[in-house]
C-alpha positions as CSV (number, residue, x, y, z in Angstrom):
1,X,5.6,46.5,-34.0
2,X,3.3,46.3,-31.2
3,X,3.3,43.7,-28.7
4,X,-0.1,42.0,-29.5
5,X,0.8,42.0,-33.1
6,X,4.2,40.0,-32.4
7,X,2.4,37.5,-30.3
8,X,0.5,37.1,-33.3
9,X,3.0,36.9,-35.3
10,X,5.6,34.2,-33.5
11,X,2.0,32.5,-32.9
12,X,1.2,31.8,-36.0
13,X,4.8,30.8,-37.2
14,X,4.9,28.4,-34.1
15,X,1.7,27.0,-35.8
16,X,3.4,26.9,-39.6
17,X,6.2,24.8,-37.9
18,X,4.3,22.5,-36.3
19,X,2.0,22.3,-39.5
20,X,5.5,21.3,-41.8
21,X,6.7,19.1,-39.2
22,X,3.3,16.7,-38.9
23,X,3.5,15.4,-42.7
24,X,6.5,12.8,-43.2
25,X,6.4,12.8,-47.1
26,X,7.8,15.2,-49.7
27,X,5.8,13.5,-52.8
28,X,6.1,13.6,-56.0
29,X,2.9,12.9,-58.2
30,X,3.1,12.3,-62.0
31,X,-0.7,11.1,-63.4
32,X,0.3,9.6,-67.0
33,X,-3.8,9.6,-69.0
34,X,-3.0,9.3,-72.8
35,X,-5.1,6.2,-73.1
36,X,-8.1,8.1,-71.8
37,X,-10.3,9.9,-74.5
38,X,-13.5,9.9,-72.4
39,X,-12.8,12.6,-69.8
40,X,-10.6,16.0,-70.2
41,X,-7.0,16.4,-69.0
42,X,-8.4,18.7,-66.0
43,X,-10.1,15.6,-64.3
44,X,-6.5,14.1,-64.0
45,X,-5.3,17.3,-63.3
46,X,-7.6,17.9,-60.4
47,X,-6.6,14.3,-59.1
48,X,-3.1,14.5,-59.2
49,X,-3.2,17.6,-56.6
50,X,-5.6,16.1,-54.7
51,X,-3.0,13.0,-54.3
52,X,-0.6,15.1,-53.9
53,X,-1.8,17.4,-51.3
54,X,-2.9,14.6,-49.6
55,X,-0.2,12.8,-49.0
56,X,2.4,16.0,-48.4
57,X,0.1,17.3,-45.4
58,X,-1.6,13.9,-43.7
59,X,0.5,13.1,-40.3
60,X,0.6,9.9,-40.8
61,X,2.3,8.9,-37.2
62,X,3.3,10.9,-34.1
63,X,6.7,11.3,-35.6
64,X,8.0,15.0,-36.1
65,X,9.9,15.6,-39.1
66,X,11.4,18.8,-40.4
67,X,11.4,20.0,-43.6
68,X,14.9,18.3,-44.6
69,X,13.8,15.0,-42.6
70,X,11.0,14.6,-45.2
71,X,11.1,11.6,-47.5
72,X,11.3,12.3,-50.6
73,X,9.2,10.1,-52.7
74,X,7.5,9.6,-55.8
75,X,4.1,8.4,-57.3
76,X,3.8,7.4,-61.1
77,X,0.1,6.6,-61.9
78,X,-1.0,5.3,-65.1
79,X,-4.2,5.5,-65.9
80,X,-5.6,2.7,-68.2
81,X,-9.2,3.3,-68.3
82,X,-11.8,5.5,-66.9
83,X,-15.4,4.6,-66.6
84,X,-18.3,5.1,-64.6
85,X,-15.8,7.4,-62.2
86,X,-13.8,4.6,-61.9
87,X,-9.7,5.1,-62.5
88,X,-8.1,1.7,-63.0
89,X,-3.9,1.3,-63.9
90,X,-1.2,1.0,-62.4
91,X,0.8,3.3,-60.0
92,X,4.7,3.2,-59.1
93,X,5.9,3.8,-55.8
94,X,9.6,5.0,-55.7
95,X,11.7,6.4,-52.8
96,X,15.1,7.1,-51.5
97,X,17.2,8.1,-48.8
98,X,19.9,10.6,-48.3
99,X,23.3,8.9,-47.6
100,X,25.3,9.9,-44.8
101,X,28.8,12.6,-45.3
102,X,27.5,12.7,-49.2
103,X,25.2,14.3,-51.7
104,X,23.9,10.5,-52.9
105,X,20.3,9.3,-52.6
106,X,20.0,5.7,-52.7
107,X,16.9,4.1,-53.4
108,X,14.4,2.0,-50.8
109,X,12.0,1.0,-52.8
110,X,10.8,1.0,-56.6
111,X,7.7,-1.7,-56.8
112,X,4.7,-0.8,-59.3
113,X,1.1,-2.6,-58.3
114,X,-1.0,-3.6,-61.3
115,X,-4.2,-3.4,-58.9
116,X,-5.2,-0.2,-59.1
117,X,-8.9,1.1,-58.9
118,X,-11.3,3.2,-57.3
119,X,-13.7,6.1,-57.5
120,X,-13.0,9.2,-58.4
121,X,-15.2,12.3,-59.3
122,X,-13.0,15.7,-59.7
123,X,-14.1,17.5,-56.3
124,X,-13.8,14.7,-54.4
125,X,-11.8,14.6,-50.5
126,X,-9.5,11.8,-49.9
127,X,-10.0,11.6,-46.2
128,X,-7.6,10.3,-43.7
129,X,-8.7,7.3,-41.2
130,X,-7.8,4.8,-39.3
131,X,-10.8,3.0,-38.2
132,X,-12.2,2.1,-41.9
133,X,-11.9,2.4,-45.4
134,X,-13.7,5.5,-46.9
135,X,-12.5,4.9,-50.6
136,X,-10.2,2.4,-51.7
137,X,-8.1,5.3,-53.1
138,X,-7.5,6.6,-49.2
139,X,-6.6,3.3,-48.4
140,X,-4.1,2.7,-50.8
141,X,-2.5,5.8,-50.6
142,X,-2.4,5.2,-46.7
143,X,-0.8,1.9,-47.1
144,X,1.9,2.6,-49.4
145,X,2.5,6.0,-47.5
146,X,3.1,3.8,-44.6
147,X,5.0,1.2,-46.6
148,X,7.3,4.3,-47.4
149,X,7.5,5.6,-44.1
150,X,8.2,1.9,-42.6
151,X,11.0,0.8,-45.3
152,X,12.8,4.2,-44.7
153,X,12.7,4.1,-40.9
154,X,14.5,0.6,-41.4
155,X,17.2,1.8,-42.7
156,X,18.0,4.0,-40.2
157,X,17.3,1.9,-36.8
158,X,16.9,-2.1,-36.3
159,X,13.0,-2.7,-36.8
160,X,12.9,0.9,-36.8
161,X,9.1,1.0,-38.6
162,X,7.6,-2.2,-36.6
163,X,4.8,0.8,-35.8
164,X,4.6,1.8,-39.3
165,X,3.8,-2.0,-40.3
166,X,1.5,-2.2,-38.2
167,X,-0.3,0.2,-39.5
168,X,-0.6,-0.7,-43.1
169,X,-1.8,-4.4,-41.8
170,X,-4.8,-2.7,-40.5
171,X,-5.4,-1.3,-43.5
172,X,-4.9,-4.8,-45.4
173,X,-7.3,-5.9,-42.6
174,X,-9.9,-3.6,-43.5
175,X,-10.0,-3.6,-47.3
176,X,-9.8,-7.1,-47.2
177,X,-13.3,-7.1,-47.1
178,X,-14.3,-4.7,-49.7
179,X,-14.1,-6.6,-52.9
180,X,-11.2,-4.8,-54.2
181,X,-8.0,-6.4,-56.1
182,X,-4.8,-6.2,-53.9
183,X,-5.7,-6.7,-50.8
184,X,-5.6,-10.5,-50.3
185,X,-2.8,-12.0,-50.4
186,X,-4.5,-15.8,-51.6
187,X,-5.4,-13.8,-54.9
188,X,-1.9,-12.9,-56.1
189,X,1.4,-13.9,-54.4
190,X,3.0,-10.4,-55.7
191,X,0.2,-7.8,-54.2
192,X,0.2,-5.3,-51.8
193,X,-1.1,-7.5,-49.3
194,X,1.6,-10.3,-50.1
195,X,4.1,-7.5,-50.1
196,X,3.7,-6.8,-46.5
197,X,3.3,-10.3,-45.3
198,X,6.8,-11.6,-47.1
199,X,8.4,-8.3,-45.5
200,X,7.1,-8.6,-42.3
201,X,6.7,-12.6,-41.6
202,X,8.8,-15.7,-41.8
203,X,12.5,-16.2,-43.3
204,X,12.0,-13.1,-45.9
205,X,11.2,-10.7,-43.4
206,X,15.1,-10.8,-42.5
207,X,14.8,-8.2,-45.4
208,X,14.2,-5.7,-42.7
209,X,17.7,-6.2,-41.2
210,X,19.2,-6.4,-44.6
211,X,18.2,-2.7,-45.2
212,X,19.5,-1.7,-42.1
213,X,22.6,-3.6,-42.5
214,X,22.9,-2.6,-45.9
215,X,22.1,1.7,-45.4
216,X,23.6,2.2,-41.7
217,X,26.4,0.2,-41.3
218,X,27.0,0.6,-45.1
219,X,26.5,3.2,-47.1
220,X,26.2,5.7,-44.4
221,X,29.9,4.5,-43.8
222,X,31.9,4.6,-47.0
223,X,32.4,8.2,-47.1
224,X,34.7,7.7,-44.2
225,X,35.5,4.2,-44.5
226,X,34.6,2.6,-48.4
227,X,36.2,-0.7,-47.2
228,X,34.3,-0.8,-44.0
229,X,31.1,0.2,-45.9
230,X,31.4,-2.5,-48.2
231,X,32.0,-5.4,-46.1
232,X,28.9,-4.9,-44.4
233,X,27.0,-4.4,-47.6
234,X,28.6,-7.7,-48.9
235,X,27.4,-9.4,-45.1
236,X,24.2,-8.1,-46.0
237,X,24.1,-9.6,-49.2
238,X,25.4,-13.4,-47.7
239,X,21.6,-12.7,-45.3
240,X,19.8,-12.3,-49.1
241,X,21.2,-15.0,-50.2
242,X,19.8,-16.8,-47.4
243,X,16.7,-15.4,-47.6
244,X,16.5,-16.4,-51.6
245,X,17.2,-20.3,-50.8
246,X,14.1,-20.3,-48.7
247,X,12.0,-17.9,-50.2
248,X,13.3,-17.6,-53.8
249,X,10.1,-16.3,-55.3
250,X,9.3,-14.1,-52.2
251,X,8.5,-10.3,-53.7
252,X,11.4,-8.8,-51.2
253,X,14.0,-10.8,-53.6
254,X,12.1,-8.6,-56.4
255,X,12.3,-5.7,-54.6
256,X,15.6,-5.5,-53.9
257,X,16.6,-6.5,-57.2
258,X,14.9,-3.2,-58.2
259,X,16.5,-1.2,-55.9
260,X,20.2,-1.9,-55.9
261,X,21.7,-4.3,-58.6
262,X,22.2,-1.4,-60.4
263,X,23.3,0.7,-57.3
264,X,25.9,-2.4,-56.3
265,X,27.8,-1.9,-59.5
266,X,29.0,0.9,-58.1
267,X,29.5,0.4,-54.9
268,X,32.2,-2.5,-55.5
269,X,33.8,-0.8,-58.4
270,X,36.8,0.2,-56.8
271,X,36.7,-2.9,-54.9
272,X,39.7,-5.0,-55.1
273,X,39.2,-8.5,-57.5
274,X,38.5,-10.9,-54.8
275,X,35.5,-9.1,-53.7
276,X,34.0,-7.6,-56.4
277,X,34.4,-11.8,-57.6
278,X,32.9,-12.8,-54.4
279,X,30.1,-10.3,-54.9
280,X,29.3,-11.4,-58.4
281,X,28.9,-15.3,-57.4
282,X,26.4,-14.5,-54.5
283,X,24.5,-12.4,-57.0
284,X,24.2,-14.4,-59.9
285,X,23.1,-17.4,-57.3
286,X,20.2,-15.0,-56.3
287,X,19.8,-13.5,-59.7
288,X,20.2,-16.0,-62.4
289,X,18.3,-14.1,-65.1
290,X,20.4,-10.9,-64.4
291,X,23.6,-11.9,-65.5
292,X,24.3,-8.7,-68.0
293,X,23.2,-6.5,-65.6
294,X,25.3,-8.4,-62.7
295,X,28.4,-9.1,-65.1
296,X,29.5,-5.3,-64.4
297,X,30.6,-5.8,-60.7
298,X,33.5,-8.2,-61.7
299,X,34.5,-6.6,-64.6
């Protein structure tokens, strides 16, 4: 090979590097339009890779990730009616995090928003910014993308995602003041906009430490110590229970709820009776309408 053509070459694979490492997400995007009968399958088609290229190649920080750093993630929009151009539904936001000396994924966050709409005409850009909103469909996307990026990077480091918070305020910020559902949270105490505010103000924002608590100096333990591991998750638990006496209808109780009473089943199974009895009480204080599901971790 000749010597210009191999400084092309380790060029350009410099620049395919870099290009993997500036997106954070590896997203999944499922686009779910039986109800429609007023447009063809290829409009949602052309909208679910838009979404999904979207949010697979936007940098969203300064953060470099490698391929295997990427968060794996996944988008469920459903797609209620379509009018005018305008797609309103409902879209769930899942993702999950590798756990430490094992194959397991646990999940960080599972939440579906009934507020969805905004314009969409097969061709269109969704266009990154970060000094307005261009279409309400950029700025959710942005927000939950850093929501995602934010929840994942507190499970690895103590406030690791302040940055990342701070960034989907701005967006709340800015849509605020377009007239579309979501992004106040006076209107509904379980939107996007009160999502951010009980995670990131007041007693419920202690979730933050919870998840950090709860992945790193839990889960990321018990493959080389489970009884280690599990006494910090049960700590972690004792701060959501304090959390749920002063906040008891705060959407981070919801959240979590989604996230790991199934997951804590498991995790105390082989725990011995005292614990796993322990476990059950705090639960079932902070859960009271979950008993069947919650039952399982003394049994």
């Amino acid at each position: 090979m000749k010597p210009f053509v191999c400084i092309v070459v380790v060029f350009l694979s410099s620049f395919v590097t870099q290009f993997i490492k500036a997106s954070e997400l590896n997203c999944n995007v499922e686009i779910n339009a039986a109800k429609v009968t007023n447009a063809s399958p290829e409009t949602f088609n052309a909208l679910k890779e838009a979404i999904a290229e979207y949010m697979n190649t936007t940098s969203f920080t300064d953060a470099q990730y490698s391929t295997i750093e990427k968060i794996d993630c996944k988008l469920y929009l459903t797609v209620n009616d379509y009018t005018d151009n305008t797609v309103t539904g409902t879209l769930q936001v899942q993702s999950s995090r590798p756990v430490y000396g094992s194959s397991y994924t646990s999940t960080l966050i599972n939440l579906v928003d009934n507020d969805i709409s905004f314009s969409y005409t097969p061709g269109d850009r969704i266009i990154h910014t970060s000094s307005s909103v261009e279409s309400n469909l950029a700025a959710i996307l942005d927000f939950f993308a850093y929501l995602i990026i934010a929840v994942d990077s507190d499970s690895f480091a103590p406030k690791g995602g302040d940055r990342m918070y701070e960034a989907a305020a701005e967006i709340v910020q800015l849509a605020r003041n377009t007239g579309e559902k979501g992004w106040r949270a006076i209107d509904d105490s379980r939107n996007r906009a009160s999502l951010l505010s009980a995670i990131t103000e007041g007693n419920s924002s202690a979730i933050r430490n919870i998840y950090y608590d709860y992945h790193r100096k839990g889960l990321d333990i018990m493959s080389v110590s489970p009884d280690k591991g599990r006494a910090a998750i049960t700590e972690s638990l004792k701060a959501l229970q304090s959390v749920a006496s002063a906040a008891p209808m705060s959407p981070v109780i919801t959240l979590f709820r989604d996230t790991k009473l199934d997951e804590l089943s498991n995790i105390y199974s082989k725990g011995p009776a005292d614990e796993r009895k322990s476990v059950y009480n705090m639960l079932i204080e902070i859960y009271p309408t979950e008993a069947k599901r919650i039952e399982s971790i003394k049994e």
